[in-house]
Backbone atoms as SQL, in Angstrom:
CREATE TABLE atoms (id INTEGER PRIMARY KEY, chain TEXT, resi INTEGER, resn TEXT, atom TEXT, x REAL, y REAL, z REAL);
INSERT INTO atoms VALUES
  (1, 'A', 1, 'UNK', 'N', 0.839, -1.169, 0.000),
  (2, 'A', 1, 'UNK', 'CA', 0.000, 0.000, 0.000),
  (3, 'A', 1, 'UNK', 'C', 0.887, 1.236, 0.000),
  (4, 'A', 2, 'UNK', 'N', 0.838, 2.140, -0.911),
  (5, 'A', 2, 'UNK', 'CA', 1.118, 3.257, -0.717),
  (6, 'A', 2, 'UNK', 'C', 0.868, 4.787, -0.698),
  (7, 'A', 3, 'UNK', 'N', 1.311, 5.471, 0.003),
  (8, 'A', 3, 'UNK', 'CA', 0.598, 6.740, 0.377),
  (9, 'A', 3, 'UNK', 'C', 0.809, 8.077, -0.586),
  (10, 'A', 4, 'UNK', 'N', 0.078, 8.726, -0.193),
  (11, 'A', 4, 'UNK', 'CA', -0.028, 10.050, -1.581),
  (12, 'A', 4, 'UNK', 'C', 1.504, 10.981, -1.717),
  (13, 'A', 5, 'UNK', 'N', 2.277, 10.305, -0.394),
  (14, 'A', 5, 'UNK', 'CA', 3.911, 11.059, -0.683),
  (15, 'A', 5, 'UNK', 'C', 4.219, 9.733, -1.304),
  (16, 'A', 6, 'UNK', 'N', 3.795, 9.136, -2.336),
  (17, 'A', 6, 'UNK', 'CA', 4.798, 7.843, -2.717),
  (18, 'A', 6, 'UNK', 'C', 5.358, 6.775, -1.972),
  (19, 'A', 7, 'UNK', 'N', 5.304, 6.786, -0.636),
  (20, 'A', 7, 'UNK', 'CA', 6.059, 6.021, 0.111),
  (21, 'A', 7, 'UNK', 'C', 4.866, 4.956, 0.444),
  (22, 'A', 8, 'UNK', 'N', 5.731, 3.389, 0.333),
  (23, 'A', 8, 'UNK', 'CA', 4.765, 1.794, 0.871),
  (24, 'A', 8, 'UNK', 'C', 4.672, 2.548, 2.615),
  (25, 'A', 9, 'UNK', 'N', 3.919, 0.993, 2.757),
  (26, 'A', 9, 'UNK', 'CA', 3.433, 0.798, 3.850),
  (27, 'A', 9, 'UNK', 'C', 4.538, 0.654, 5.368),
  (28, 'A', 10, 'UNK', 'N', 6.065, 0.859, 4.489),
  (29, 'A', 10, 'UNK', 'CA', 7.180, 0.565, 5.725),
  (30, 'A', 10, 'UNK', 'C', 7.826, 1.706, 5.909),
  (31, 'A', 11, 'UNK', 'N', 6.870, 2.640, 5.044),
  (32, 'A', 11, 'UNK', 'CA', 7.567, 4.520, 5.160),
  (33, 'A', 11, 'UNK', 'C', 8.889, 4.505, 3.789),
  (34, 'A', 12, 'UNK', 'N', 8.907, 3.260, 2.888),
  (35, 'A', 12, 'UNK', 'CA', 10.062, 3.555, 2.480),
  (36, 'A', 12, 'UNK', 'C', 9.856, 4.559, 0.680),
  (37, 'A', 13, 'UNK', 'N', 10.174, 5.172, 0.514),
  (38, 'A', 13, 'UNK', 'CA', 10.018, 6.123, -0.572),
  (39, 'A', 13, 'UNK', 'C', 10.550, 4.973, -2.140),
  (40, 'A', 14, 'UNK', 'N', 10.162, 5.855, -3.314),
  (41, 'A', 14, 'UNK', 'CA', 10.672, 5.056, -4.114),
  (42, 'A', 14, 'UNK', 'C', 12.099, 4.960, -4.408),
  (43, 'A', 15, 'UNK', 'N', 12.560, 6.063, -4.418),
  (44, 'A', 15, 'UNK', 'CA', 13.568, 5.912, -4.296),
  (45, 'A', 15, 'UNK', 'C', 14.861, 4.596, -3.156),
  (46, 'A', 16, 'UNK', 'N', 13.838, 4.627, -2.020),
  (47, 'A', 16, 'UNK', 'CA', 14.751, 3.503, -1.136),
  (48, 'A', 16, 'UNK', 'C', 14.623, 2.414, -1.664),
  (49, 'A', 17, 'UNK', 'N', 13.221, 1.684, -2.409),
  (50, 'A', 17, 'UNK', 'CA', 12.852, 1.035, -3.186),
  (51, 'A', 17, 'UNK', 'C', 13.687, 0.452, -3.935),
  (52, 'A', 18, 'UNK', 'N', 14.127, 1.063, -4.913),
  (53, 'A', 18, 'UNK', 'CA', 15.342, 1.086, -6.092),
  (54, 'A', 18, 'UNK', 'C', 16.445, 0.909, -5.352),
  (55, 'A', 19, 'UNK', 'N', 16.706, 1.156, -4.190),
  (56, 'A', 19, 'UNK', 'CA', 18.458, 1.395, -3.637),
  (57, 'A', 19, 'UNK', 'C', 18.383, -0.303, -2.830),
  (58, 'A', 20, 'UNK', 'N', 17.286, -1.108, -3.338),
  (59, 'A', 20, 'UNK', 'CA', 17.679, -2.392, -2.556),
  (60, 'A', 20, 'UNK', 'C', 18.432, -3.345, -2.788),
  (61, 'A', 21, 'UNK', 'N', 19.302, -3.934, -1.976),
  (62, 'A', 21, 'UNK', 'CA', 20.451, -4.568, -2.274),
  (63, 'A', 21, 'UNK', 'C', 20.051, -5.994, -3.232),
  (64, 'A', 22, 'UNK', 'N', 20.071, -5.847, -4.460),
  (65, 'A', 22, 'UNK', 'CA', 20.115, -7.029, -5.332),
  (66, 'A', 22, 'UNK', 'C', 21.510, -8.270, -5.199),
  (67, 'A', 23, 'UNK', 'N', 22.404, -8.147, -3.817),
  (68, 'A', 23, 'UNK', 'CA', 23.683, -8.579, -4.125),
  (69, 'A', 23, 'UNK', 'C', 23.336, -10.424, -3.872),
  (70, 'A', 24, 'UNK', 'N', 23.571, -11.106, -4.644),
  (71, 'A', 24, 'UNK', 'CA', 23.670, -12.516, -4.474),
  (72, 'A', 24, 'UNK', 'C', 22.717, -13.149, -5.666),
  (73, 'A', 25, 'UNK', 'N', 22.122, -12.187, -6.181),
  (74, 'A', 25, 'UNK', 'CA', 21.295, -12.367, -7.095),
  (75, 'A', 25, 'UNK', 'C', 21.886, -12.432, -8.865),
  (76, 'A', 26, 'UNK', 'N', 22.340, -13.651, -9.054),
  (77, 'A', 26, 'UNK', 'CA', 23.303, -13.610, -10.361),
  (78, 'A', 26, 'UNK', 'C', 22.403, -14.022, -11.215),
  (79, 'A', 27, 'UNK', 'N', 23.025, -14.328, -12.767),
  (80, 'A', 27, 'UNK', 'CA', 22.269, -14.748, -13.669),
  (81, 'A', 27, 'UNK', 'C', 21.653, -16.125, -13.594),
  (82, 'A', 28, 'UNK', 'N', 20.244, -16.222, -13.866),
  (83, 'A', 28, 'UNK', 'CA', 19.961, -17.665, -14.299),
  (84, 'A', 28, 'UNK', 'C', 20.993, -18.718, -14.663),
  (85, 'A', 29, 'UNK', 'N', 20.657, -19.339, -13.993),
  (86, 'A', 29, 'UNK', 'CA', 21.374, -21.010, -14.088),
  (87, 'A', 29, 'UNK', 'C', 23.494, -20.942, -13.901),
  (88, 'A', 30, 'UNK', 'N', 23.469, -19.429, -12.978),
  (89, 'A', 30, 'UNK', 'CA', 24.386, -19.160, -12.801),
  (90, 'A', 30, 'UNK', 'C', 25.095, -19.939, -11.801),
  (91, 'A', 31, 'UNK', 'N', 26.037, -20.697, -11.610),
  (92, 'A', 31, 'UNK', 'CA', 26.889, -21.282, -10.145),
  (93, 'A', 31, 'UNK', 'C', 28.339, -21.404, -10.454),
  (94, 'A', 32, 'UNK', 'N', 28.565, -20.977, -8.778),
  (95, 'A', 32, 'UNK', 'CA', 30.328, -20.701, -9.098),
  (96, 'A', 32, 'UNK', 'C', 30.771, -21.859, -8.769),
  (97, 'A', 33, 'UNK', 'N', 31.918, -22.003, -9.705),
  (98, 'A', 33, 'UNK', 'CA', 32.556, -23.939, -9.698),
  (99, 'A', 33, 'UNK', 'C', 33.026, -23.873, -7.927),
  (100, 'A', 34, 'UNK', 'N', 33.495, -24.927, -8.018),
  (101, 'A', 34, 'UNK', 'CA', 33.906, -25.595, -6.499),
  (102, 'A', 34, 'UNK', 'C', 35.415, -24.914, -6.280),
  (103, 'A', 35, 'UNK', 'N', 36.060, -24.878, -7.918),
  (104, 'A', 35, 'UNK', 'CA', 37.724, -24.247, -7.475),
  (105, 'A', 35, 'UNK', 'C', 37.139, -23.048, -6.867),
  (106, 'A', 36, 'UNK', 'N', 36.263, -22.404, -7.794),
  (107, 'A', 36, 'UNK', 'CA', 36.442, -20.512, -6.985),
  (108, 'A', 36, 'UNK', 'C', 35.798, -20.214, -5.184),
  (109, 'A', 37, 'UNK', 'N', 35.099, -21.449, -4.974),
  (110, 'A', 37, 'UNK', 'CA', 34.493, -21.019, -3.832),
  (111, 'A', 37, 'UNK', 'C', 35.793, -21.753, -2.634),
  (112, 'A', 38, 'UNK', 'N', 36.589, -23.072, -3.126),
  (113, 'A', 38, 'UNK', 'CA', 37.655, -23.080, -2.187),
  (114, 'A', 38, 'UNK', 'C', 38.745, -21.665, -2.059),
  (115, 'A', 39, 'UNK', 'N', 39.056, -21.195, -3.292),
  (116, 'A', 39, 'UNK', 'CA', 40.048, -20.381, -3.477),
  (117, 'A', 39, 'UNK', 'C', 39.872, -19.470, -2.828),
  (118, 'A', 40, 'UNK', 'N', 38.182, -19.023, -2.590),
  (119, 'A', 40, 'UNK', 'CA', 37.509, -18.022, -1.745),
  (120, 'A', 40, 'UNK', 'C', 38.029, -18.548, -0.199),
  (121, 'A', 41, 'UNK', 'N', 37.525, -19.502, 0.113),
  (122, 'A', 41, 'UNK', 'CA', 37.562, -20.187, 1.522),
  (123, 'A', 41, 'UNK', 'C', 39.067, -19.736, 2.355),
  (124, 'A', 42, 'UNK', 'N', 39.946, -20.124, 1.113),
  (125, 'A', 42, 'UNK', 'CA', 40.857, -20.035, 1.755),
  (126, 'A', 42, 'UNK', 'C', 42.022, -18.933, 1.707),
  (127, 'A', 43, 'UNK', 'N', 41.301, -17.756, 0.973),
  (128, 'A', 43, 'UNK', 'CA', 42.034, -16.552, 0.605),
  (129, 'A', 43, 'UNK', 'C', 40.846, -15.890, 2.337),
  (130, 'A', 44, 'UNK', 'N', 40.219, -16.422, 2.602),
  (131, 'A', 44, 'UNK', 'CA', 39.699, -15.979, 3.495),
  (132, 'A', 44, 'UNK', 'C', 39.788, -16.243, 5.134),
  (133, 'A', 45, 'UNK', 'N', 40.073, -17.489, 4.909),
  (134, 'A', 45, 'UNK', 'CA', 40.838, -18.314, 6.330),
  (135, 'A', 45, 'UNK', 'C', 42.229, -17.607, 6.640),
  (136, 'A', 46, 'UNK', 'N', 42.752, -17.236, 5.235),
  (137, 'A', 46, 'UNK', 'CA', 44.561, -16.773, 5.171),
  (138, 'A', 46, 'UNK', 'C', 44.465, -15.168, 5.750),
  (139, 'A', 47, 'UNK', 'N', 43.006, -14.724, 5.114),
  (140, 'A', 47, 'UNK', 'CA', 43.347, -12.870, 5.599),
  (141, 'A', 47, 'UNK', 'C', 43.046, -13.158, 7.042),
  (142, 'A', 48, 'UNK', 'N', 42.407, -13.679, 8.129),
  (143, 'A', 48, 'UNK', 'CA', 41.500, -13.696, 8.924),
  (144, 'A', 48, 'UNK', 'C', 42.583, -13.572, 9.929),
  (145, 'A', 49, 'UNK', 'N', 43.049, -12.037, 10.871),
  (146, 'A', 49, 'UNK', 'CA', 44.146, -11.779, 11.621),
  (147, 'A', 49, 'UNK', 'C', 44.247, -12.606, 12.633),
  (148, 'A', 50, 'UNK', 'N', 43.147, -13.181, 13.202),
  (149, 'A', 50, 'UNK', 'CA', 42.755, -14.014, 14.953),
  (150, 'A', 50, 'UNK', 'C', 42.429, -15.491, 14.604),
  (151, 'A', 51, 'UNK', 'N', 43.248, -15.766, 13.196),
  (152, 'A', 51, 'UNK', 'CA', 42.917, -17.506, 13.127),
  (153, 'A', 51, 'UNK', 'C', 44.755, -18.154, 12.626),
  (154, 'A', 52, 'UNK', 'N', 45.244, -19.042, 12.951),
  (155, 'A', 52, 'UNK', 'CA', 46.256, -19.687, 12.074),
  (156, 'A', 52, 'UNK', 'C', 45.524, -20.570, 11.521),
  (157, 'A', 53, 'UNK', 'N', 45.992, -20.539, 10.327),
  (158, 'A', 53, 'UNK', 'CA', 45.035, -21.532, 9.321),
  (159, 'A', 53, 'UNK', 'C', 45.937, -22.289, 8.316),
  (160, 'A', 54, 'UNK', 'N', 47.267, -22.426, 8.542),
  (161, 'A', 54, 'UNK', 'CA', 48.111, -23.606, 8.477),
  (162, 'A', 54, 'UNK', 'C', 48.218, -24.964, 8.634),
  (163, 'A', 55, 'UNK', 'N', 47.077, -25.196, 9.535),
  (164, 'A', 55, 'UNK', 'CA', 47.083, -26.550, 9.983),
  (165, 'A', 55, 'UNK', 'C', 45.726, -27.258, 9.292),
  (166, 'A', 56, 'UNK', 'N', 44.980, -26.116, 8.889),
  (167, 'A', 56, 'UNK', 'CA', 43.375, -26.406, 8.215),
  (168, 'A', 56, 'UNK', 'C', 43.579, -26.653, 6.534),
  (169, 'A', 57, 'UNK', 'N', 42.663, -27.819, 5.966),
  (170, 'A', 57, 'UNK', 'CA', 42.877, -27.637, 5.036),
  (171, 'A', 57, 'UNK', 'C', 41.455, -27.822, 4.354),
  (172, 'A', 58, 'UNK', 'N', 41.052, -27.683, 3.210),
  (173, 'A', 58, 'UNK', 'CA', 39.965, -26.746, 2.793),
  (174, 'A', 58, 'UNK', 'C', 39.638, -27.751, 1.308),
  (175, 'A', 59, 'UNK', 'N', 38.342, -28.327, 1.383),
  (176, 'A', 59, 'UNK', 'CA', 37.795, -29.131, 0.100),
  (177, 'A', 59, 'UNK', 'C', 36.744, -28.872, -0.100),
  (178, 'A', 60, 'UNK', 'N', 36.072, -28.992, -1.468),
  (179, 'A', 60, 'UNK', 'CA', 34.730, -28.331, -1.351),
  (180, 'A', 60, 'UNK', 'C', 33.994, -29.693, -2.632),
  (181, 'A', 61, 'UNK', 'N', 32.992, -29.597, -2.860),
  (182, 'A', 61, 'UNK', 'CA', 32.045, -30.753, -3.482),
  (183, 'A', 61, 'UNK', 'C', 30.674, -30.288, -3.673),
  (184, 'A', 62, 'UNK', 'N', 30.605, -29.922, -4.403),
  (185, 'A', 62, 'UNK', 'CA', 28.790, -29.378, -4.481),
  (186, 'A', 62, 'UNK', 'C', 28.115, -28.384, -3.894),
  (187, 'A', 63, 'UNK', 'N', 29.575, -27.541, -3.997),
  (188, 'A', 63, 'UNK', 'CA', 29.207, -26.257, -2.795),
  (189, 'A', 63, 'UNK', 'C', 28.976, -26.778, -1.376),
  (190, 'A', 64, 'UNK', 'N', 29.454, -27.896, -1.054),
  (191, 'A', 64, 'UNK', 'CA', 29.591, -27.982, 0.776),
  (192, 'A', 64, 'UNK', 'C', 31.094, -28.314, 1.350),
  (193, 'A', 65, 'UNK', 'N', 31.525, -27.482, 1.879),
  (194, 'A', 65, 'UNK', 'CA', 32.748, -27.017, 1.872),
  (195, 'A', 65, 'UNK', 'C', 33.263, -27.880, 3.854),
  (196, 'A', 66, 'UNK', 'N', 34.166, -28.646, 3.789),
  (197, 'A', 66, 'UNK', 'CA', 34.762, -29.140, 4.311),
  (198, 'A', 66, 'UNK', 'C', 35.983, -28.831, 4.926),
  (199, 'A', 67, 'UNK', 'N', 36.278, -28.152, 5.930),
  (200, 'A', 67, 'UNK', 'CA', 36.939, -28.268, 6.947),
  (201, 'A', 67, 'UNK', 'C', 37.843, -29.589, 7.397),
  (202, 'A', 68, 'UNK', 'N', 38.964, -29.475, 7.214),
  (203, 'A', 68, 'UNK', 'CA', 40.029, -30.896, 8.028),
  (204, 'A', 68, 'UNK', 'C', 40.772, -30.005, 8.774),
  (205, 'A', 69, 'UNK', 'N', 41.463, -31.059, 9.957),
  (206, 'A', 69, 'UNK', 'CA', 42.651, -30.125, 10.633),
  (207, 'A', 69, 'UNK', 'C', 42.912, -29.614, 12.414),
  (208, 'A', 70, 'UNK', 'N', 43.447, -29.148, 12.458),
  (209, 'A', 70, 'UNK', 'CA', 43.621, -28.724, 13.174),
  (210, 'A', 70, 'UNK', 'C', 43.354, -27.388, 14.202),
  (211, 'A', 71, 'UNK', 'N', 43.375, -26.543, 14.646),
  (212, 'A', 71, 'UNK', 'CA', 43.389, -25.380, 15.334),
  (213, 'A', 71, 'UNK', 'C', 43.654, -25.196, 17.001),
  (214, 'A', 72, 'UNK', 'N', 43.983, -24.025, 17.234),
  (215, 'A', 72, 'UNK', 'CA', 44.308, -23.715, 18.443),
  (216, 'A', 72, 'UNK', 'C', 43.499, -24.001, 20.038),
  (217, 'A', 73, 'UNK', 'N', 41.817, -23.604, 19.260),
  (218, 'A', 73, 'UNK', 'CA', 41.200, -23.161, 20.610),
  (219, 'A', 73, 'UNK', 'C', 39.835, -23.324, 19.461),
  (220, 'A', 74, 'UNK', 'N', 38.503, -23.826, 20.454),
  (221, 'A', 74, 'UNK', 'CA', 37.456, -23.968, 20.154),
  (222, 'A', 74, 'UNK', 'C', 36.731, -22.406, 19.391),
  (223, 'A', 75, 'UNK', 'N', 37.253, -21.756, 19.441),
  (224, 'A', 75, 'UNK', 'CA', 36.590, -20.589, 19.264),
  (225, 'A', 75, 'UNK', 'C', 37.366, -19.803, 18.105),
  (226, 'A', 76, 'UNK', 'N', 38.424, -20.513, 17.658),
  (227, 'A', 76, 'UNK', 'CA', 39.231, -20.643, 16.547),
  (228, 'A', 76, 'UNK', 'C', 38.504, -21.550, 15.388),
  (229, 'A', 77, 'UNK', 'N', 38.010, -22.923, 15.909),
  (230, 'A', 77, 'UNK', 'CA', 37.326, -23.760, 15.120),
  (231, 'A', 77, 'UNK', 'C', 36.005, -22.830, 14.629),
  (232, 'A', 78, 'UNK', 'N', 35.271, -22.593, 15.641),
  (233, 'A', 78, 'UNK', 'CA', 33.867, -21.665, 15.249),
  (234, 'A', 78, 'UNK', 'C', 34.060, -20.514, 14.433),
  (235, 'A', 79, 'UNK', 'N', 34.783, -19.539, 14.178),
  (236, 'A', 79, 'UNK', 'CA', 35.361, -18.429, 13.401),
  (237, 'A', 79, 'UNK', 'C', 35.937, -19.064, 12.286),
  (238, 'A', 80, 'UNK', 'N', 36.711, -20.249, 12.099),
  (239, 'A', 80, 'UNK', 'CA', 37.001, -20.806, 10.647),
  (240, 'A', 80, 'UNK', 'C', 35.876, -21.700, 9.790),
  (241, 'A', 81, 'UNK', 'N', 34.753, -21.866, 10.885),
  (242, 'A', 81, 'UNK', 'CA', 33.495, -22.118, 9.888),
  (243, 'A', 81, 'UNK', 'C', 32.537, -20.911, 9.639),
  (244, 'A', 82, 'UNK', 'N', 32.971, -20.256, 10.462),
  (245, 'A', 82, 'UNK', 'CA', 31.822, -18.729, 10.185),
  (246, 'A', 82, 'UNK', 'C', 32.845, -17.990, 8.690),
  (247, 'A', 83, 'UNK', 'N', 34.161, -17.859, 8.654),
  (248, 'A', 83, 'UNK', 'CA', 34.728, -17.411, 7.400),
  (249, 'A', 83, 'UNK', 'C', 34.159, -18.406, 6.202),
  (250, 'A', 84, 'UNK', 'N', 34.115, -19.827, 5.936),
  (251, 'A', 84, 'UNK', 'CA', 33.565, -20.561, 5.067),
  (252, 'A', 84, 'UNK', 'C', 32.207, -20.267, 4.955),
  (253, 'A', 85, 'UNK', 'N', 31.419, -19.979, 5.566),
  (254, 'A', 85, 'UNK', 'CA', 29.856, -19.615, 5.479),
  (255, 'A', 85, 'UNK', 'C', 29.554, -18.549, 5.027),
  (256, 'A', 86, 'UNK', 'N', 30.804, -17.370, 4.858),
  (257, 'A', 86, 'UNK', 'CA', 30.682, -16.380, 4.468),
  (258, 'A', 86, 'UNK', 'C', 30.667, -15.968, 3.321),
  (259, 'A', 87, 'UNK', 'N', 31.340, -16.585, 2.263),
  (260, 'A', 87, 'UNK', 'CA', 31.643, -17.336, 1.094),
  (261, 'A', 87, 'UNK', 'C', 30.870, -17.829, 0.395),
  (262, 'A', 88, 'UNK', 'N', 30.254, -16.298, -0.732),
  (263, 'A', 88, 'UNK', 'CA', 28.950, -16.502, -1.656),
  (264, 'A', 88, 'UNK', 'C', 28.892, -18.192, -2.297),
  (265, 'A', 89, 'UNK', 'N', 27.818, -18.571, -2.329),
  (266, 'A', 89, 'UNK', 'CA', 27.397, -19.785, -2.756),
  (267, 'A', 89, 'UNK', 'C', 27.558, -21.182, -1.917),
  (268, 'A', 90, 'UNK', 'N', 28.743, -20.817, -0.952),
  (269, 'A', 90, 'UNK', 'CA', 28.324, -21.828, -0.071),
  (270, 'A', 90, 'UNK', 'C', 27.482, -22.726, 0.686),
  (271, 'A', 91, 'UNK', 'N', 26.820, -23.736, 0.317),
  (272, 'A', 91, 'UNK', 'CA', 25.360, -24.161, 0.842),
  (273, 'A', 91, 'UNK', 'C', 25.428, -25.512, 2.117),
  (274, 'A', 92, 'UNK', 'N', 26.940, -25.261, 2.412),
  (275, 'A', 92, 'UNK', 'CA', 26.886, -26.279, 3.916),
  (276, 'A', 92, 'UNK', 'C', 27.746, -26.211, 4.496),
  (277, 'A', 93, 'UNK', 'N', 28.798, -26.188, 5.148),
  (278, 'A', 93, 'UNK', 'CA', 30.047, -26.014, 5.932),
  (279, 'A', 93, 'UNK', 'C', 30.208, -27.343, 6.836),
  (280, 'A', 94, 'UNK', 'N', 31.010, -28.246, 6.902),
  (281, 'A', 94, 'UNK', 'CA', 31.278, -29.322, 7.648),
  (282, 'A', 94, 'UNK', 'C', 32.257, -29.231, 8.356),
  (283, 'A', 95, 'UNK', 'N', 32.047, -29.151, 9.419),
  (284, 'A', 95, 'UNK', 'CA', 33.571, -28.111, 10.380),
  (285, 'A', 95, 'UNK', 'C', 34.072, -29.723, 11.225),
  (286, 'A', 96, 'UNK', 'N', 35.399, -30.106, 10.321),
  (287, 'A', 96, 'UNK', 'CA', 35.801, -31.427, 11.151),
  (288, 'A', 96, 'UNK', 'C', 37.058, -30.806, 11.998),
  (289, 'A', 97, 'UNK', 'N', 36.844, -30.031, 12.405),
  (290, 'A', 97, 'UNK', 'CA', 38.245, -29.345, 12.683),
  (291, 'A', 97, 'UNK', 'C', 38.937, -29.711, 13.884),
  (292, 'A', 98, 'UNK', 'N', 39.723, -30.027, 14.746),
  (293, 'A', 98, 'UNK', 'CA', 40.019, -30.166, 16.060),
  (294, 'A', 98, 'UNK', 'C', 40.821, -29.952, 16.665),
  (295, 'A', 99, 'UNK', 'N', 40.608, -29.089, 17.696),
  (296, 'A', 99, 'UNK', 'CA', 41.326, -28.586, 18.692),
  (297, 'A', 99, 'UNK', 'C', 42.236, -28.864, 19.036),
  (298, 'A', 100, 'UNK', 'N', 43.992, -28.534, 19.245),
  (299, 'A', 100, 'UNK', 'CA', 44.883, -28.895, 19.525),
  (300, 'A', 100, 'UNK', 'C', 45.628, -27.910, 20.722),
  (301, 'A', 101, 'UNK', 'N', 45.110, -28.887, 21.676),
  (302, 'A', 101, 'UNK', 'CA', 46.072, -27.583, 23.145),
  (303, 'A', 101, 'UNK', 'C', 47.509, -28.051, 23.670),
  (304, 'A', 102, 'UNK', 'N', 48.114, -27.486, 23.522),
  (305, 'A', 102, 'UNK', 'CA', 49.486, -27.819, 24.569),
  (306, 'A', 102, 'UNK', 'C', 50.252, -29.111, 23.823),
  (307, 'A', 103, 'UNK', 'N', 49.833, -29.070, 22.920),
  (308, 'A', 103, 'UNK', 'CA', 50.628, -29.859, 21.883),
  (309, 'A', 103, 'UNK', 'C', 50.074, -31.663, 22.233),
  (310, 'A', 104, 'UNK', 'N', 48.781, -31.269, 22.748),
  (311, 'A', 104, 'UNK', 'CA', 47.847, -32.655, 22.469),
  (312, 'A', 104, 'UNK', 'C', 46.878, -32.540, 21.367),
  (313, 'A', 105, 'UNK', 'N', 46.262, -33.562, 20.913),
  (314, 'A', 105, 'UNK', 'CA', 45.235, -33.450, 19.737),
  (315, 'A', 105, 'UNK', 'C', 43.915, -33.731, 20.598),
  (316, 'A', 106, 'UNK', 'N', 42.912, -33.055, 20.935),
  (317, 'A', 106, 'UNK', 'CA', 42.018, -33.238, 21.675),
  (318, 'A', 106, 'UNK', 'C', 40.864, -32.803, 20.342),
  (319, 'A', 107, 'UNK', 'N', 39.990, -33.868, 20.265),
  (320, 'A', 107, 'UNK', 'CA', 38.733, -33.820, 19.589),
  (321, 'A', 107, 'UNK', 'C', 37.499, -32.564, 20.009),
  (322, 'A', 108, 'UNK', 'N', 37.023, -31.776, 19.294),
  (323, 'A', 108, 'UNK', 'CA', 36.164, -31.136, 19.503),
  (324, 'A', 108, 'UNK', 'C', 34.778, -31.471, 19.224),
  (325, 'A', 109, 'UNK', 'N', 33.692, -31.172, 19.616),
  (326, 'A', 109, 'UNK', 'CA', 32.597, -31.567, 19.478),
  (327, 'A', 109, 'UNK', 'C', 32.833, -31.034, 18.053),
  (328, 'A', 110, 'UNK', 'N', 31.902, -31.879, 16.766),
  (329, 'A', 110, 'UNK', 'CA', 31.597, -31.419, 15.736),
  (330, 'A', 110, 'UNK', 'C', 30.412, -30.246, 15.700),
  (331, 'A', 111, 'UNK', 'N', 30.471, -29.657, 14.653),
  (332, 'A', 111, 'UNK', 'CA', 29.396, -28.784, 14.335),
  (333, 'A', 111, 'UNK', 'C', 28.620, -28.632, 12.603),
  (334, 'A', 112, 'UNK', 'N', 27.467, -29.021, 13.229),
  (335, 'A', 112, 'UNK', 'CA', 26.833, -29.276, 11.686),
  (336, 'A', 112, 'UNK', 'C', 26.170, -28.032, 11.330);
């Protein structure tokens, strides 16, 4: 519904209308191969200042992107699946990642 200043029912004018973010929205029958969304993954694990991501290594299959490896601290593991999720077209993240303290290999709960 809209009102006699042009603006819908959420106050937004036409103009805000037009300024809406179309981003993720590609061409028909458009999908990005599996190389570009690892290459993504892991140009993104590599910038990420509060992760080492040396020990992680990074596979992808149908757009569900797989996690192996290692890391520091549980909250290291959770931030290297939140960078993979971030990562247009990604449609699953399998975070096998596990925690390594004090130079033991200690298993982390998985996260689906």
């Amino acid at each position: 519904m809209r009102t006699a200043a042009g603006r819908d029912s959420a106050g937004n004018s036409r103009r805000q209308r037009r300024r809406q973010s179309h981003r993720g929205k590609g061409p028909r029958n458009y999908q990005r191969s599996d190389e570009r969304v690892q290459e993504d993954v892991n140009d993104r694990l590599s910038d990420a200042h509060w992760l080492d991501a040396s020990d992680i290594e990074v596979s992808v299959a149908e757009r569900e992107v797989t996690l192996d490896g290692f890391v520091g601290s549980l909250e290291a593991k959770r931030r290297a699946e939140d960078c993979a999720e971030a990562v247009s077209a990604v449609a699953h993240v399998q975070n096998n990642l596990r925690v390594q303290r004090h130079g033991t290999q200690e298993a982390a709960a998985g996260s689906d």
